[in-house]
C-alpha positions as CSV (number, residue, x, y, z in Angstrom):
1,X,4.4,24.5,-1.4
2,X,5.2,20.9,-1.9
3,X,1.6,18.9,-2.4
4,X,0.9,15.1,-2.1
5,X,-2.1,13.7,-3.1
6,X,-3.3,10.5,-3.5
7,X,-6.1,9.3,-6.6
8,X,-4.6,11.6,-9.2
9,X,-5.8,9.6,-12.1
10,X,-9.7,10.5,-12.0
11,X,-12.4,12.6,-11.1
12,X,-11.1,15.4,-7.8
13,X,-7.9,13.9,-7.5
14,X,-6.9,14.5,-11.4
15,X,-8.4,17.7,-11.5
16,X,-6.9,18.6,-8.3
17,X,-3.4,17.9,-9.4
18,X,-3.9,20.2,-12.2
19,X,-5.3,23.4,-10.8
20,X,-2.4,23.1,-7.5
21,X,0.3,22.7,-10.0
22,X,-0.9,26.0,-11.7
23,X,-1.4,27.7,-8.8
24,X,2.8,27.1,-8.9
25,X,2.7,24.7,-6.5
26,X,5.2,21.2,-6.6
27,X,3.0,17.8,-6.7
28,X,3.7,14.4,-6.4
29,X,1.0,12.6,-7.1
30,X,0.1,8.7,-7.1
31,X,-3.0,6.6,-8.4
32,X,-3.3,2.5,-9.2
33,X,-3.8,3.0,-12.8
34,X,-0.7,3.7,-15.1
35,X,-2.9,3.9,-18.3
36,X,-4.6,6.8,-17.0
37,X,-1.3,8.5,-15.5
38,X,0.2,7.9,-19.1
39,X,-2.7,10.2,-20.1
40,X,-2.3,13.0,-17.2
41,X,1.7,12.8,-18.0
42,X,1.2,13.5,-21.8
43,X,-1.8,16.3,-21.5
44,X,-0.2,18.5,-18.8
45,X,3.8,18.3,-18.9
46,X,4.9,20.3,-16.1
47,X,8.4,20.1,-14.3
48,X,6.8,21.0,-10.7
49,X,4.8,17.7,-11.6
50,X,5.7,14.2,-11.3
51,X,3.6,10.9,-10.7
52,X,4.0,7.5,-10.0
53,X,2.0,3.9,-10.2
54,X,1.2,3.2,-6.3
55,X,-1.0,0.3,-5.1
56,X,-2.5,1.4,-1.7
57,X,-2.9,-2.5,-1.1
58,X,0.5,-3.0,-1.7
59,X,3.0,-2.1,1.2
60,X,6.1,-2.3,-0.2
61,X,4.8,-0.1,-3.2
62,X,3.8,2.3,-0.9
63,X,7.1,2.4,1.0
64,X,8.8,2.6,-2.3
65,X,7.1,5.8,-3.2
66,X,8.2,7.3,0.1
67,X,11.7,6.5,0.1
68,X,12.2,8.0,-3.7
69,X,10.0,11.0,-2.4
70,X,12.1,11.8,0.1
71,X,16.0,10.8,-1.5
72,X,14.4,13.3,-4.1
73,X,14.2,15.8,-1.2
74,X,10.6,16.1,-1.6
75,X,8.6,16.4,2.0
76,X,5.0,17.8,1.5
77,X,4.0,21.0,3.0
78,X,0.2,19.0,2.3
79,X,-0.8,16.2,2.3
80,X,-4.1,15.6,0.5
81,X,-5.6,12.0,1.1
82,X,-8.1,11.2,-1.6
83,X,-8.3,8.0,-3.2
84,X,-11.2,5.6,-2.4
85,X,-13.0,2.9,-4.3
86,X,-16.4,2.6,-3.9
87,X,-17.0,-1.4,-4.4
88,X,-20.4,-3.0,-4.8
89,X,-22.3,-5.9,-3.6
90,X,-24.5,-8.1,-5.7
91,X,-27.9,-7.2,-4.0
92,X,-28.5,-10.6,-2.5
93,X,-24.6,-11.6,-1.3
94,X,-22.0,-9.7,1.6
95,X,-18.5,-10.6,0.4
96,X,-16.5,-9.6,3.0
97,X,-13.5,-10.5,1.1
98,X,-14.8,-6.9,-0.7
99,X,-15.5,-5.0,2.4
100,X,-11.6,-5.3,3.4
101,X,-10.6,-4.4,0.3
102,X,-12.1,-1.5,0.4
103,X,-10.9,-0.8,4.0
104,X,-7.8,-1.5,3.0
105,X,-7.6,1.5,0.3
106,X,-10.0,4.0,1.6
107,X,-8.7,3.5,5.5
108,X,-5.6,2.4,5.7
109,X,-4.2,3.3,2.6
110,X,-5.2,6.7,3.8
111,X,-3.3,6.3,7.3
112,X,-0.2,4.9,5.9
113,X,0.6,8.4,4.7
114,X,-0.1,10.0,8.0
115,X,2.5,7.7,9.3
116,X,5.0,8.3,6.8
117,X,5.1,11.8,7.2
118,X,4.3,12.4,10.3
119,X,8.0,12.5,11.8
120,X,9.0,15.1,9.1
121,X,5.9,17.4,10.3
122,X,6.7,16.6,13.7
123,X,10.8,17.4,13.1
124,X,9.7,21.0,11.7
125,X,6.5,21.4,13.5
126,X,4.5,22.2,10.6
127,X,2.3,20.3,8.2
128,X,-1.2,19.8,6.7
129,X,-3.0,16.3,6.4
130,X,-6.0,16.7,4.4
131,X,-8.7,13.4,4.8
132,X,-11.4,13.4,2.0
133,X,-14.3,11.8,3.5
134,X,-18.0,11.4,2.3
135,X,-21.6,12.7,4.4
136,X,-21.9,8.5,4.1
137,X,-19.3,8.9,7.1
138,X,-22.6,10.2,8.8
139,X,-25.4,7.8,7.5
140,X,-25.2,5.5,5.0
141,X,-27.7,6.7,1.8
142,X,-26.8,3.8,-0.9
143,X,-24.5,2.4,-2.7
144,X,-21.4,-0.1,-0.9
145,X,-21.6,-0.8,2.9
146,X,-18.1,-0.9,3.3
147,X,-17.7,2.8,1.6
148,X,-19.3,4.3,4.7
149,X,-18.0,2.3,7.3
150,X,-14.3,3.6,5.8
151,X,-15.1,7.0,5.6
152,X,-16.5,6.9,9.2
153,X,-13.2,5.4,10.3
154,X,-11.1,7.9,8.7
155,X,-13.2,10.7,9.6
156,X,-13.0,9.9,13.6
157,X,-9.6,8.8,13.2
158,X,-8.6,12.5,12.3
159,X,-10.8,13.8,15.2
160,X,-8.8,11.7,17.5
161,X,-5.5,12.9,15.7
162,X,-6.4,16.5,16.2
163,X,-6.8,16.3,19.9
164,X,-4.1,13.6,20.6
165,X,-1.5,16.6,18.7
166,X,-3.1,20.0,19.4
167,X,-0.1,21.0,21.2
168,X,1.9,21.6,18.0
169,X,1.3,23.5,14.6
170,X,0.3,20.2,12.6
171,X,-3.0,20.5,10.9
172,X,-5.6,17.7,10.4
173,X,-8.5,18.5,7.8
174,X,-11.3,16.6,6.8
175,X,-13.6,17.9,4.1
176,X,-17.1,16.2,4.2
177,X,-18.2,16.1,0.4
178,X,-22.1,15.8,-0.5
179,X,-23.1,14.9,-4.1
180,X,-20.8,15.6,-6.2
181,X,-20.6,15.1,-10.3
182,X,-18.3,12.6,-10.6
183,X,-18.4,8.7,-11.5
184,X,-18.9,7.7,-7.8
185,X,-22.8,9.7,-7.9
186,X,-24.9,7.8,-9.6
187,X,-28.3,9.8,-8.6
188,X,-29.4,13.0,-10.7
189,X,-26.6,15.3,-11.6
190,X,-28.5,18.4,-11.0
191,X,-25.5,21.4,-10.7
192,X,-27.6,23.4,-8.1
193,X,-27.1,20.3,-5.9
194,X,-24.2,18.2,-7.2
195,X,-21.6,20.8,-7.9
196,X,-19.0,19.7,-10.6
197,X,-15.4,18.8,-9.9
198,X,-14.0,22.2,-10.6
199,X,-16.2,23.6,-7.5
200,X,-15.2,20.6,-5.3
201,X,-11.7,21.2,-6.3
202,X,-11.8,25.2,-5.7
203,X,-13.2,24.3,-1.7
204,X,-10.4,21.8,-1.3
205,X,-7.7,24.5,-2.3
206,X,-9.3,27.2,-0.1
207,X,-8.5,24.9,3.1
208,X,-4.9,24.6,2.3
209,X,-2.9,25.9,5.3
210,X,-5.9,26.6,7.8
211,X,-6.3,25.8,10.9
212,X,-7.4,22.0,11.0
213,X,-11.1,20.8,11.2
214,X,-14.3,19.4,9.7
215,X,-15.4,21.2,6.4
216,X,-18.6,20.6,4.7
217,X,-19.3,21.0,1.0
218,X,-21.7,21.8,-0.2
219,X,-23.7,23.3,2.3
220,X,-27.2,22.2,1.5
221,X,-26.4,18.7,0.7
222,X,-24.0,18.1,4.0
223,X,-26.2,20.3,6.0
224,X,-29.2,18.0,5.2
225,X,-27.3,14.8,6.0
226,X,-26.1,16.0,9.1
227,X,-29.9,17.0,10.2
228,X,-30.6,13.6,9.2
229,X,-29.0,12.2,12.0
230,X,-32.3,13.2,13.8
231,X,-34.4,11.4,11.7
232,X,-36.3,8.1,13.1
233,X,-34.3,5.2,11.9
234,X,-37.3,3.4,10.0
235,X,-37.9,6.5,8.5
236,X,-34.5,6.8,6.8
237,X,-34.2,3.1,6.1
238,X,-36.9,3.9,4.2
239,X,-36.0,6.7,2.1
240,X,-32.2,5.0,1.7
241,X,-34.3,1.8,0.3
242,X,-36.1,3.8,-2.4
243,X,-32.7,5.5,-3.4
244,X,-31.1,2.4,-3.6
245,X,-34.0,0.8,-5.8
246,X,-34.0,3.5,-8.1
247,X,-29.9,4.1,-8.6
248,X,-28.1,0.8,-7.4
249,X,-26.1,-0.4,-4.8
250,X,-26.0,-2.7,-2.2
């Protein structure tokens, strides 16, 4: 299959790249930082492989990506959106300047690519949009404001999408992701309840090509923060202010 993902140069979206190329599968892949591509280029040279420097602040980056994907005759089977930041207030300030910049990348740098390709899917009647999205989508824990309010917008954006075309065969997935043991967690790393990257990566590539929907992983961890929803609001302000006191964020 032909993959797109976006975030290749880090954490799930490197180690992504990786394990769908060896599973013989063709990936273009695109991250901000070229350093760290230069890295990914030189450690795992493969011809079903290629990456490029994208900005997902910049349009015309963006749109340039697209055009040589597809004069290269390259239209994803999958579409794997990815990349976030995860930006941080000082703890006595709300720059909102940082709030749309991380809107801007985790939301509609997401939804760009969903426009892009959605023609192509829609001309063959097939295709796969994955959205990676956070239990933050749910209720904000810790760490930056913005980060949940972007993962809550994608998240519903994809419910909308998967009603407003369940008449055809296009797929819309969105994988909920607990704790999991990369730079973004800052808490405990504790692998019986923040599985590593390889784990995270395995789940992603077992919902390639099924029907489209909300996935959780891992189950404890999602499960709780879904139960949580139930939970009086002073009461989990006041477990999200201890968390935050003792690991960071806003």
């Amino acid at each position: 299959m032909n993959i797109f993902i976006t975030g290749v140069s880090s954490g799930i979206g490197k180690a992504l790249t990786i394990e769908s190329v060896k599973l013989g599968h063709r990936v273009w892949g695109i991250a901000r930082r070229e350093e760290q591509l230069n890295e990914l280029r030189k450690t795992f040279k493969n011809e079903n492989l290629c990456l490029l420097r994208c900005d997902l602040e910049n349009l015309e980056e963006m749109k340039a990506v697209t055009s040589k994907m597809k004069n290269e005759g390259f239209i994803p089977d999958i579409v794997i959106l990815n990349a976030a930041v995860h930006l941080q207030n000082s703890a006595k300030s709300f720059d909102t300047k940082l709030y749309q910049k991380t809107l801007d990348i985790n939301l509609y740098g997401a939804l760009f690519w969903v426009g892009e390709f959605l023609p192509d899917f829609l001309q063959r009647n097939s295709g796969q949009f994955i959205a990676i999205s956070s239990t933050s989508a749910f209720r904000h824990g810790y760490g930056g404001i913005a980060y949940s309010a972007s993962k809550a917008a994608l998240s519903i954006t994809f419910r909308r999408l998967r009603i407003h075309f369940a008449k055809t065969n296009l797929k819309f997935s969105t994988i909920y992701f607990g704790p999991i043991g990369t730079n973004f967690w800052r808490g405990p790393k504790i692998p019986i309840i923040v599985p590593s990257v390889e784990r995270a990566v395995n789940y992603i590539v077992k919902t390639f090509n099924r029907s489209g929907g909300e996935y959780y992983f891992p189950f404890l961890t999602t499960f709780l923060s879904r139960l949580s929803a139930f939970l009086p609001e002073q009461l989990f302000i006041f477990g999200s202010k201890h968390l935050t006191d003792k690991y960071g964020g806003d």
